[in-house]
N, CA and C of each residue as an Amber inpcrd file, in Angstrom:
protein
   414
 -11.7160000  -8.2010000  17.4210000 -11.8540000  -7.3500000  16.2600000
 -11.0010000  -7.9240000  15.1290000 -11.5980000  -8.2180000  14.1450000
 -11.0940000  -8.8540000  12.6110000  -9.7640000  -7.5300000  11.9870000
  -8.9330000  -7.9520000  11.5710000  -8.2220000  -6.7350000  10.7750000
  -8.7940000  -7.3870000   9.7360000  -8.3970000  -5.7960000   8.4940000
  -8.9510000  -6.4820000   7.2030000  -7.7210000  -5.3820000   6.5810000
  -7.3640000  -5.9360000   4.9810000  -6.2750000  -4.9800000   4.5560000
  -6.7420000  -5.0520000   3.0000000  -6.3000000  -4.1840000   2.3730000
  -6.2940000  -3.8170000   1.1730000  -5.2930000  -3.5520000   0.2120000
  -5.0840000  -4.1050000  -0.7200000  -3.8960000  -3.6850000  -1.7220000
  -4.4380000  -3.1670000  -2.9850000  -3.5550000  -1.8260000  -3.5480000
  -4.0410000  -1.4530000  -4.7860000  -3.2390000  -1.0520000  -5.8100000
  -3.1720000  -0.9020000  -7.1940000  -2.1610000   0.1710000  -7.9310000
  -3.1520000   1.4350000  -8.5250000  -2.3940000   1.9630000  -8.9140000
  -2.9820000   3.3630000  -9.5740000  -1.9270000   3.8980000 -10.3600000
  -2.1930000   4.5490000 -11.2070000  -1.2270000   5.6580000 -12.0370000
  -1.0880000   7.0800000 -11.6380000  -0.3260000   7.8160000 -11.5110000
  -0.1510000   9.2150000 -11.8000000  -0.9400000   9.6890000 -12.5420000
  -2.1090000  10.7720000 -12.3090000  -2.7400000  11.0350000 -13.0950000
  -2.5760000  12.5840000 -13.8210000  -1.6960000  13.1270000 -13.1740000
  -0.7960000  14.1390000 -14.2860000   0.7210000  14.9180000 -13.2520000
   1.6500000  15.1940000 -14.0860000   3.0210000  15.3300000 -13.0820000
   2.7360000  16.0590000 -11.9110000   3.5850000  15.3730000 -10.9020000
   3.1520000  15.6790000  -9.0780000   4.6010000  15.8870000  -8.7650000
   4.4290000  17.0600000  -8.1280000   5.9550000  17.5150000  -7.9060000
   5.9190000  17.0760000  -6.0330000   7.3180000  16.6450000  -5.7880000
   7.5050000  16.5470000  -4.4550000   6.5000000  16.7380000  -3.7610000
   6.7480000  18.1560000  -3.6360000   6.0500000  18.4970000  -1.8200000
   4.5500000  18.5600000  -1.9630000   3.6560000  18.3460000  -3.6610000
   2.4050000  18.0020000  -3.7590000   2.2430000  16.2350000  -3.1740000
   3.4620000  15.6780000  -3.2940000   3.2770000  14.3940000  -3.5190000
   3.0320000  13.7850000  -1.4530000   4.2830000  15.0370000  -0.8380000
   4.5560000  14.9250000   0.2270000   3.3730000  15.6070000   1.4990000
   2.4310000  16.4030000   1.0120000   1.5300000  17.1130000   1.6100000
   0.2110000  15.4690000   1.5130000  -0.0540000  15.1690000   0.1970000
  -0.7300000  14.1630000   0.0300000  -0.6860000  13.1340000   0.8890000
   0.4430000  12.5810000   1.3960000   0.8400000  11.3640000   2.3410000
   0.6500000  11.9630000   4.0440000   0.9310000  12.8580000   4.1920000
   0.8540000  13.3030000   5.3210000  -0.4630000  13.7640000   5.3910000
  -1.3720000  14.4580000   4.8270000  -2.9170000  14.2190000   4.8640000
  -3.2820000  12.9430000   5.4110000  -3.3060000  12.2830000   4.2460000
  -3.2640000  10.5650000   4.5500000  -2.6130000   9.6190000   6.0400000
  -1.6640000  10.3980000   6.1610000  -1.2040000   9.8240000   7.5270000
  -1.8600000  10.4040000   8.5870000  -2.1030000  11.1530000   8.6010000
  -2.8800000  12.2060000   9.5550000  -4.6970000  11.5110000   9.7570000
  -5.3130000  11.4700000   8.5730000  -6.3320000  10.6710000   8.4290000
  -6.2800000   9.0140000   8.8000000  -5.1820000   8.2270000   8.9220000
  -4.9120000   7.0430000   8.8410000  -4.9890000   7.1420000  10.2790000
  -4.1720000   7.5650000  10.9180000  -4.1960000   7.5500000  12.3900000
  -5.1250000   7.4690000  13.0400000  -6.0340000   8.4930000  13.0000000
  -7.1840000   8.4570000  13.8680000  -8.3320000   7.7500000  13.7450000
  -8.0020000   6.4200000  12.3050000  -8.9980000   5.6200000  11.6930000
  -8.6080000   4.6860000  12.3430000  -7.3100000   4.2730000  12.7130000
  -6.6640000   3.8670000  13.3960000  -5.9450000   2.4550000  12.2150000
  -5.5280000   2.9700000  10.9000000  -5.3330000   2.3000000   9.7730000
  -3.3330000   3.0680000   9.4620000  -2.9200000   1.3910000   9.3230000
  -1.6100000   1.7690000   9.0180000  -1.1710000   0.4180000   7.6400000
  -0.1470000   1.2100000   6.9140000   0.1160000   1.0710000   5.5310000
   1.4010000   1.5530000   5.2470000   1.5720000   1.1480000   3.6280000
   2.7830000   1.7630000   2.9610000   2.4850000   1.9250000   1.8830000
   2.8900000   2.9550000   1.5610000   2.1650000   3.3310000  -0.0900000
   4.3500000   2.9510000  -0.8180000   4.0760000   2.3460000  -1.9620000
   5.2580000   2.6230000  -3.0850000   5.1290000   3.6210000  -3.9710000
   5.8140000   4.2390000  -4.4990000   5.5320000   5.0390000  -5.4070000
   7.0680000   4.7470000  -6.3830000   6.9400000   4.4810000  -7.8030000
   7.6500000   4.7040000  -8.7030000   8.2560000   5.4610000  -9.5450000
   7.7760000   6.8150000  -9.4000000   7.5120000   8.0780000 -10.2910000
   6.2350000   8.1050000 -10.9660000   5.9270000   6.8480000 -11.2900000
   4.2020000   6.9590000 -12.3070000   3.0050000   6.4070000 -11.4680000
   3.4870000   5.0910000 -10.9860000   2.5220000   4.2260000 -10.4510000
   2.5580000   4.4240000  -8.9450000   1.3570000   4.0680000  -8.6070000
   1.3780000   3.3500000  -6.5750000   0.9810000   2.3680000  -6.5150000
   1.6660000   1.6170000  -5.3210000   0.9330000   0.7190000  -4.8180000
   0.4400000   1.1580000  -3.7250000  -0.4750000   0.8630000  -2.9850000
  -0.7950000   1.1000000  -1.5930000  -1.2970000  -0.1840000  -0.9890000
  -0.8190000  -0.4710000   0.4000000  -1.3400000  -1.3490000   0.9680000
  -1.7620000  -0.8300000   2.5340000  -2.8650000  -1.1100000   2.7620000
  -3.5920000  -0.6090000   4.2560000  -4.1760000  -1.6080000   4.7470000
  -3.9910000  -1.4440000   5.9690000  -4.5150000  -2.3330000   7.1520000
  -5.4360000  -1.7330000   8.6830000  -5.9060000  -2.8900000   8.9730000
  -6.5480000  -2.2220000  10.5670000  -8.1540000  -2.8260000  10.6090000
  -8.9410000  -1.6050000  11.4080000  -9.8570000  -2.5450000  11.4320000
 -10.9730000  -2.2750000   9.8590000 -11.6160000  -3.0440000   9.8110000
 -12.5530000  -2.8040000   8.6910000 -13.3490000  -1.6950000   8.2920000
 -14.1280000  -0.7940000   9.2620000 -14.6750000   0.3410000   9.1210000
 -13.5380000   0.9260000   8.8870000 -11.9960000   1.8260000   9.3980000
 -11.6320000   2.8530000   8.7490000 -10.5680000   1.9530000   7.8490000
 -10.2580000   0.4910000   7.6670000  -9.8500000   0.6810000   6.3350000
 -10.7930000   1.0900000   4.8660000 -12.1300000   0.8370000   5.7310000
 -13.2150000   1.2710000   4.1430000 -12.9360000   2.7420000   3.7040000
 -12.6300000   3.6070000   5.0440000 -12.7580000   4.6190000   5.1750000
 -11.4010000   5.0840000   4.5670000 -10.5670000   5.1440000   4.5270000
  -9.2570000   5.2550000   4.2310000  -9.2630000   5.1550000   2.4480000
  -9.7130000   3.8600000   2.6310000  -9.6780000   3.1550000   1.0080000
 -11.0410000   4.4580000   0.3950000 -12.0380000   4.5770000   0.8060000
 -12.9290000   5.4060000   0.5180000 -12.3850000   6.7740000  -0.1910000
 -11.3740000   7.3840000   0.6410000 -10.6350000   8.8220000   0.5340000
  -9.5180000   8.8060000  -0.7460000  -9.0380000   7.4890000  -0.4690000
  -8.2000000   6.8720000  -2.2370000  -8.4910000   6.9500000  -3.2540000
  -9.8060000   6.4410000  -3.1450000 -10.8200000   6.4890000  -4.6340000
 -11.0210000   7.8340000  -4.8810000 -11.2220000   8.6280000  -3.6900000
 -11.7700000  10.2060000  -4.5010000 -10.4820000  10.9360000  -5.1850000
  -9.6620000  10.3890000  -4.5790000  -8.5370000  11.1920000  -4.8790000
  -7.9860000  11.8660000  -6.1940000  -7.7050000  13.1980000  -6.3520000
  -7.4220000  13.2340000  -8.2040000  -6.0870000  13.1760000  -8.4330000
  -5.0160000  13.0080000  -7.4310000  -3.5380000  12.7820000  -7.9670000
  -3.2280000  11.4810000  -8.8460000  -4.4650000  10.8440000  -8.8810000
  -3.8550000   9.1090000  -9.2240000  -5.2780000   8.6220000 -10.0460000
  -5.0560000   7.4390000 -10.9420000  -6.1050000   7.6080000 -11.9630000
  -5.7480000   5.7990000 -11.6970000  -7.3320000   4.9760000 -12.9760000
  -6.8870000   3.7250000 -13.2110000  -6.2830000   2.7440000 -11.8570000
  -7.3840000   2.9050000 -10.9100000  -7.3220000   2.4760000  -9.5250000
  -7.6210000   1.0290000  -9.8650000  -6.7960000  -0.2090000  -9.7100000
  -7.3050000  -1.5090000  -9.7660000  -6.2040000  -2.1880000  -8.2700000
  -7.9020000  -2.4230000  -7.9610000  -7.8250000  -3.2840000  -6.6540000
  -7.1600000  -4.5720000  -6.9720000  -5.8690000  -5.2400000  -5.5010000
  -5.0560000  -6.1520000  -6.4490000  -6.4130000  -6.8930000  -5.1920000
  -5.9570000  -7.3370000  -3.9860000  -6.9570000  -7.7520000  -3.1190000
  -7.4820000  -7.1260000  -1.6110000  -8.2890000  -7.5270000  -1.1970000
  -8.8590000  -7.4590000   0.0180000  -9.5250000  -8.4380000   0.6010000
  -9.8150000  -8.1010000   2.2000000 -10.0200000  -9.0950000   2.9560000
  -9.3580000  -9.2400000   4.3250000  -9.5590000 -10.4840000   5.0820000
  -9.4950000 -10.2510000   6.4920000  -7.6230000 -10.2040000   6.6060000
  -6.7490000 -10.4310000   7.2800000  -5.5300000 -10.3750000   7.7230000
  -5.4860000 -10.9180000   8.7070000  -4.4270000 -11.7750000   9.1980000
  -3.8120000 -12.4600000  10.2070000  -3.5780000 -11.0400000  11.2750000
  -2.5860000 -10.7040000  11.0550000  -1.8050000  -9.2600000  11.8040000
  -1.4000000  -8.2750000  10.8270000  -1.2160000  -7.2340000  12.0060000
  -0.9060000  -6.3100000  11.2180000   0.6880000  -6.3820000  10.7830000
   1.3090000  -5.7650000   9.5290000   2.5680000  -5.8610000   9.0660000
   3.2140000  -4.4450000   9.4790000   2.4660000  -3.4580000   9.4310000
   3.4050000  -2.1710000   9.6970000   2.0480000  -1.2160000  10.6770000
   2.0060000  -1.8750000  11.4770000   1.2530000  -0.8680000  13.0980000
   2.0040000   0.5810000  13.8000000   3.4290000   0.9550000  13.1480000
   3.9830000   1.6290000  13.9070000   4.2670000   2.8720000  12.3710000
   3.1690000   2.7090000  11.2060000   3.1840000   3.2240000  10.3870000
   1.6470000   3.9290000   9.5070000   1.4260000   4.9700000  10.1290000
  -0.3990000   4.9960000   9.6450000  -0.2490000   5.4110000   7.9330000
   0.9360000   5.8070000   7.9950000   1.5950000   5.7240000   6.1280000
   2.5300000   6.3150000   6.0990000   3.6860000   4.8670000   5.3790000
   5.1590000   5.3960000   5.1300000   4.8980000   5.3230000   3.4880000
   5.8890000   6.3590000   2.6700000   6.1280000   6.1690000   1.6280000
   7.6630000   5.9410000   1.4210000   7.5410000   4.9590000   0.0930000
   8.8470000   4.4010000  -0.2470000   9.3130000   4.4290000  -1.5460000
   9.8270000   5.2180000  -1.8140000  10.0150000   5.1650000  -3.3370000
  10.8230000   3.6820000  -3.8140000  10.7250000   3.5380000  -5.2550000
  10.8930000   2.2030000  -5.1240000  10.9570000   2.2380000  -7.1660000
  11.9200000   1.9570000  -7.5780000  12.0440000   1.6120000  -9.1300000
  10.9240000   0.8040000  -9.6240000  10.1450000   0.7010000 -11.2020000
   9.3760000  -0.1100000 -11.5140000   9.5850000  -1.4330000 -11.4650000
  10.4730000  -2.3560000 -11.7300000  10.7250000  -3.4010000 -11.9000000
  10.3170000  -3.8320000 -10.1090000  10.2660000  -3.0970000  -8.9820000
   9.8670000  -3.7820000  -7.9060000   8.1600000  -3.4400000  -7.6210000
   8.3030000  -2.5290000  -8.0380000   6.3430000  -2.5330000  -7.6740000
   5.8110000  -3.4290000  -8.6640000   6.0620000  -3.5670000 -10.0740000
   5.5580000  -4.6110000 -10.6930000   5.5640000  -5.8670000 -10.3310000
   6.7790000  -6.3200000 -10.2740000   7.0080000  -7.4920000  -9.6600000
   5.8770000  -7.8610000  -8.2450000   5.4700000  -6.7080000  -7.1160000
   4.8570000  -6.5580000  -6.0160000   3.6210000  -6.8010000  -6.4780000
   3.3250000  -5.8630000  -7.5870000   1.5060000  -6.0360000  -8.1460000
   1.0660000  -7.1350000  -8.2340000   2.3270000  -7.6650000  -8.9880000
   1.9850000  -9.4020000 -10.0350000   2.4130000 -10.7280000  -9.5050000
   2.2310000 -10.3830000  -7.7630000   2.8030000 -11.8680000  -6.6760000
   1.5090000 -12.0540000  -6.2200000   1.2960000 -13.5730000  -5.6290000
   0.2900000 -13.8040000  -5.2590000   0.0340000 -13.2360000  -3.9400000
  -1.2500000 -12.4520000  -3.5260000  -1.3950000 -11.8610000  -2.7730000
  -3.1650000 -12.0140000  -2.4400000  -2.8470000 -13.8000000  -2.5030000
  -4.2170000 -14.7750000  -1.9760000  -3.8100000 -15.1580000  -0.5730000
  -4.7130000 -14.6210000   0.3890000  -4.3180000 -14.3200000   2.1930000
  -3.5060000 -14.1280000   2.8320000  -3.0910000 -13.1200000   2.0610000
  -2.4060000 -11.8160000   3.2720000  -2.0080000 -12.4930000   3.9920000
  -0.9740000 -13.4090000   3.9230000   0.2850000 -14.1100000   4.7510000
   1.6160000 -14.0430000   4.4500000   2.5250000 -13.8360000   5.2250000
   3.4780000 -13.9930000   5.2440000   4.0340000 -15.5090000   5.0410000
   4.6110000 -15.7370000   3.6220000   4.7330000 -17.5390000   3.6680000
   5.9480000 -18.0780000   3.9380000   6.0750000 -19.0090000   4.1790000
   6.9330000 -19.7810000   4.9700000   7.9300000 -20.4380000   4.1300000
   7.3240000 -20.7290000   2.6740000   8.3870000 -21.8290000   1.6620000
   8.3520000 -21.1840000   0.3930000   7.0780000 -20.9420000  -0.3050000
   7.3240000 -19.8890000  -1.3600000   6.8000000 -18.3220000  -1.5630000
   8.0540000 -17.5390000  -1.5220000   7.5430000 -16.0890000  -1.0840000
   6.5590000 -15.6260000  -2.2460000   5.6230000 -14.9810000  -1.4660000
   4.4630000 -14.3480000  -1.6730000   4.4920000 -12.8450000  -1.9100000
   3.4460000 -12.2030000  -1.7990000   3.1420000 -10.8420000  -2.7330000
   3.7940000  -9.8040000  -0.9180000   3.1320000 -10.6550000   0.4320000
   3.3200000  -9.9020000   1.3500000   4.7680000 -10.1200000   1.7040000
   5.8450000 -11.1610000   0.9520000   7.3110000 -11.3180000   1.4800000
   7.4000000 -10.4210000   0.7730000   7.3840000 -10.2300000  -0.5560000
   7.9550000  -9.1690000  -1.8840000   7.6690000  -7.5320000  -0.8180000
   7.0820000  -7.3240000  -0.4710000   6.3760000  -6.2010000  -0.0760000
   7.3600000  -5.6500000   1.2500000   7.4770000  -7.0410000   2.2880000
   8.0010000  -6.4070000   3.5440000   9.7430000  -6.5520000   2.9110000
  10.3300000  -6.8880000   1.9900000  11.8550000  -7.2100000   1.4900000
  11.6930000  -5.5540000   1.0040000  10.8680000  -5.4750000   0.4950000
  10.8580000  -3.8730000  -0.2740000  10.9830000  -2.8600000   0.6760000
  10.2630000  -2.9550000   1.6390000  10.3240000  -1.5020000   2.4890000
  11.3060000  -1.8110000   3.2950000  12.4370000  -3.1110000   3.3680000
  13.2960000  -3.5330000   4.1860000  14.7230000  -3.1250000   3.4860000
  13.9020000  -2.9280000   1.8000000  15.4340000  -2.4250000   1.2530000
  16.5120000  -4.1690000   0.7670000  15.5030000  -5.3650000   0.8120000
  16.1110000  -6.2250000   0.2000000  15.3350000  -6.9030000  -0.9710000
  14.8540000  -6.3820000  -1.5380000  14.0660000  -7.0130000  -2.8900000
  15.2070000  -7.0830000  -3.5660000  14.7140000  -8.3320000  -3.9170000
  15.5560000  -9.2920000  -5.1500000  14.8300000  -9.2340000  -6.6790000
  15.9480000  -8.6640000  -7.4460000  14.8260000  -8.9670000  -8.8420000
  15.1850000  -9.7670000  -9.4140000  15.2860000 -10.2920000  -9.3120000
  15.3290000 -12.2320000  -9.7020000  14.1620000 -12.7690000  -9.9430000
């Protein structure tokens, strides 16, 4: 079975207080699970990123439920496509709050095949340093 993963941003599409923000993810996690699709959404106060993984039918499916969504507006897909492995399997969706200067930086890395690289870090190093709590803004 192929994994396939998806990365996206979006905006806030009008003020979301906490526990709207926190009911939303846990929907989502709840739905992620049994698609059998795991991810990490960033959130900045305005923007998301989301990135999901697993197999191809419920990441469509997952990604499907994103798009309808009305908390978040100005949905642009960064990429998709197949994946080596999965990066966060023990997560059907964590959220991470995270200052702008790192989700931007995350949006705007190359994130041409979903690899983890070896010599110059990529969109998926920026990503796992972030939810690791060591992003560099450099």
């Amino acid at each position: 079975m192929s994994l396939e993963a998806v990365v996206y941003t979006s905006r806030v599409s009008k003020r979301i207080d906490p526990q709207d923000l926190q009911a939303l993810v846990s929907d989502a996690e709840a739905f992620n699970r049994a698609a059998d699709v795991s991810g990490v959404l960033l959130f900045d106060g305005g923007r998301f990123l989301q990135y999901l993984e697993g197999p191809g039918e419920g990441v469509a499916q997952a990604y499907g439920r994103v798009r309808q969504a009305s908390l978040h507006t100005g949905i642009a897909e960064i990429a998709k496509g197949v994946t080596g492995k999965r990066l966060f399997r023990h997560w059907p969706l964590k959220k991470f709050d995270v200052d702008s200067i790192v989700l931007g930086s995350i949006a705007r890395a190359d994130w041409s095949g979903f690899v983890q690289g070896n010599r110059r870090p990529g969109a998926v190093d920026h990503l796992l340093d972030a939810v690791n709590g060591r992003f560099n803004h450099a």
